[in-house]
C-alpha positions in Angstrom: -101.4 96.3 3.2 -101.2 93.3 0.7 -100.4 93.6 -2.9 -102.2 91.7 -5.3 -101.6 92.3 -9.1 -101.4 88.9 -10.3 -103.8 89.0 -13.5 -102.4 92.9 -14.4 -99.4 94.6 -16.0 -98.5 97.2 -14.0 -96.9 99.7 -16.7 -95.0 102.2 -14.4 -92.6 101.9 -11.5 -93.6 100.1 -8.5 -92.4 101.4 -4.8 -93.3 99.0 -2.0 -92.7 100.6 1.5 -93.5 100.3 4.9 -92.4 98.4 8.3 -94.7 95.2 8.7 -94.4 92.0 6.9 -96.6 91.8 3.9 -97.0 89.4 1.2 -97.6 90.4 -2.4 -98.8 88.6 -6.3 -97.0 91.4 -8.5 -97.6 89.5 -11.8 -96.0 91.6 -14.8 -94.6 94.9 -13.2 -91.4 97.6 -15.3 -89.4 98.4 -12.2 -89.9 96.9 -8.5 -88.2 99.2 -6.1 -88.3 97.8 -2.3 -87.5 100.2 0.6 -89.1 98.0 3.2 -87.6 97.1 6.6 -89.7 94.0 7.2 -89.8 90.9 5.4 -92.0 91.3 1.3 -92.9 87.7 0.7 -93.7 86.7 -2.8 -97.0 84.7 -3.4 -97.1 83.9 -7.0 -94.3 84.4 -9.8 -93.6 87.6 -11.0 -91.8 89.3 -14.2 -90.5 92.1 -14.1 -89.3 93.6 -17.3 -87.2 96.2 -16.0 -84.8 96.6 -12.7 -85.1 95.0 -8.9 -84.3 97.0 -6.5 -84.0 96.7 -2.5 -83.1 99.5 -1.1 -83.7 97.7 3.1 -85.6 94.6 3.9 -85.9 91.2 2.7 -87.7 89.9 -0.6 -88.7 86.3 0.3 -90.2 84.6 -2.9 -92.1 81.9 -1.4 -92.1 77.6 -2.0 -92.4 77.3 -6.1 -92.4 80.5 -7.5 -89.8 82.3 -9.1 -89.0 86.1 -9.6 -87.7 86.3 -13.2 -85.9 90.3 -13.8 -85.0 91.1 -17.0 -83.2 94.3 -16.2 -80.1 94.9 -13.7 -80.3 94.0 -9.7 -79.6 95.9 -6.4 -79.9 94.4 -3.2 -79.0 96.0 -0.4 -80.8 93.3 1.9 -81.5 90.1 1.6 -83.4 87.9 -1.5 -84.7 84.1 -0.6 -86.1 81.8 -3.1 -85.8 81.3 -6.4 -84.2 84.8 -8.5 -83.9 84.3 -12.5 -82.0 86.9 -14.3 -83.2 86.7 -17.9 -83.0 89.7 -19.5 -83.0 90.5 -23.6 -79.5 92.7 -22.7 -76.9 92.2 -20.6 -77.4 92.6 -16.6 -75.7 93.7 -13.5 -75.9 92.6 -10.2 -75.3 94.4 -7.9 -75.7 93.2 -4.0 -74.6 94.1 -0.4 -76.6 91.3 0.7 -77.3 87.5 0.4 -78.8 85.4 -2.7 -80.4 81.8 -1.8 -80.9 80.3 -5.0 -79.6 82.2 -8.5 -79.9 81.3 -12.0 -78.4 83.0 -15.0 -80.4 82.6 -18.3 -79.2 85.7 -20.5 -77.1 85.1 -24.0 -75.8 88.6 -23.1 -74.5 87.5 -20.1 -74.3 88.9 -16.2 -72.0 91.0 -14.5 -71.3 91.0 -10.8 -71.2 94.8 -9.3 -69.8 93.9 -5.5 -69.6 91.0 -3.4 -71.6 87.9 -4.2 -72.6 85.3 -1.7 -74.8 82.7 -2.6 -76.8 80.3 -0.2 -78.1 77.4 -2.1 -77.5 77.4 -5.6 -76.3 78.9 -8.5 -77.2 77.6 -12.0 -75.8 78.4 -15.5 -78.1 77.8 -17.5 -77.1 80.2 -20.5 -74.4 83.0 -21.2 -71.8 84.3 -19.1 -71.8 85.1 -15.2 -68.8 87.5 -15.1 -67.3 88.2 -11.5 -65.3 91.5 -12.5 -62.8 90.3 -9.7 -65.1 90.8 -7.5 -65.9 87.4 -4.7 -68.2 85.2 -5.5 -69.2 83.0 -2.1 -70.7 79.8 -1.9 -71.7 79.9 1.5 -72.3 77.2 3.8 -74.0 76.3 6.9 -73.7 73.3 9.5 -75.9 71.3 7.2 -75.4 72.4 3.6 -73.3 73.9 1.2 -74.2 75.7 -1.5 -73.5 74.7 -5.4 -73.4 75.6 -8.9 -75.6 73.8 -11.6 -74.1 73.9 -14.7 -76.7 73.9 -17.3 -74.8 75.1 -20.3 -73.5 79.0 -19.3 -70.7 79.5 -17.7 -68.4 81.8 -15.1 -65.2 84.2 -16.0 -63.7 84.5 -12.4 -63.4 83.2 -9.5 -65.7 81.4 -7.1 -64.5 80.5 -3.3 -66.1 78.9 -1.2 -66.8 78.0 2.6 -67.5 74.9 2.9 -68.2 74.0 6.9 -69.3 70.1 5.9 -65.7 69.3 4.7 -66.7 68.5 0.9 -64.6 70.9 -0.4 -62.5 74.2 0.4 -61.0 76.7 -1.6 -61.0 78.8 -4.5 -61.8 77.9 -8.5 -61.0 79.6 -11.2 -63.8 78.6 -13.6 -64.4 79.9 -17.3 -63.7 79.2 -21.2 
């Protein structure tokens, strides 16, 4: 069933499974682990404190809410809407699958663990997105591309991207 734990902290680890589509308020949660073949759709924003991870499925966060994780990120599916990596130390991120929309907001800065490809936008709002040579996509469709918003952080790699709308092409080497 649903998951609704919008006015609560949920102090331990939280495991959603199962193989319908279900829709979920987590609130304040330590550690969200996902092993769910169908699509999780976020109602509400969430924190969570500790680590995201998606072991199958998809994590849609819904409209105007945001997921913000303060700890480190695997996806091993897919994540729509709007991610926030915040945390108080630095993060990894870790993903096999697809980001929409991204923004990095840590002083300690983000590291990239695999293959990156981002759908809508990326934004830098505060410390360091380091790719670790690994690929870091802005993807594109027949009617958008996506982007990075720089807000005041920054990347130490490179970004490529495959732009289908003929805005730009190619690789950047962005950084200090």
């Amino acid at each position: 069933g649903d998951v609704d734990n919008l006015n609560n902290t949920i102090s331990v680890d939280l495991k959603i499974e199962g193989s319908n589509n279900q829709t979920v308020k987590l609130g304040s949660i330590t550690n969200l682990i996902i092993d769910h073949s169908a699509v999780l759709t976020l109602m509400d924003n969430a924190i969570i404190a500790g680590d995201l991870t998606i072991d199958d499925g998809s994590l849609a966060i819904d409209g105007s809410y945001q997921l913000s994780a303060g700890g480190d990120i695997t996806n091993n599916g897919t994540i729509s809407g709007d991610l926030l990596l915040n945390g108080n130390g630095s993060q990894i991120l870790s993903t096999q699958g697809e980001l929409e929309t991204i923004e990095v907001n840590n002083s300690n800065g983000v590291s990239i663990s695999g293959d990156v490809d981002v759908t809508d936008y990326l934004t830098l709002t505060a410390g360091v997105l380091n790719t670790n040579n690994n690929k870091l996509t802005l993807k594109s469709d027949a009617s958008s591309t996506a982007m990075v918003i720089d807000a005041g952080g920054t990347i130490n790699g490179e970004v490529t991207t495959d732009d289908l709308l003929g805005n730009i092409f190619g690789k950047f080497c962005i950084g200090k």
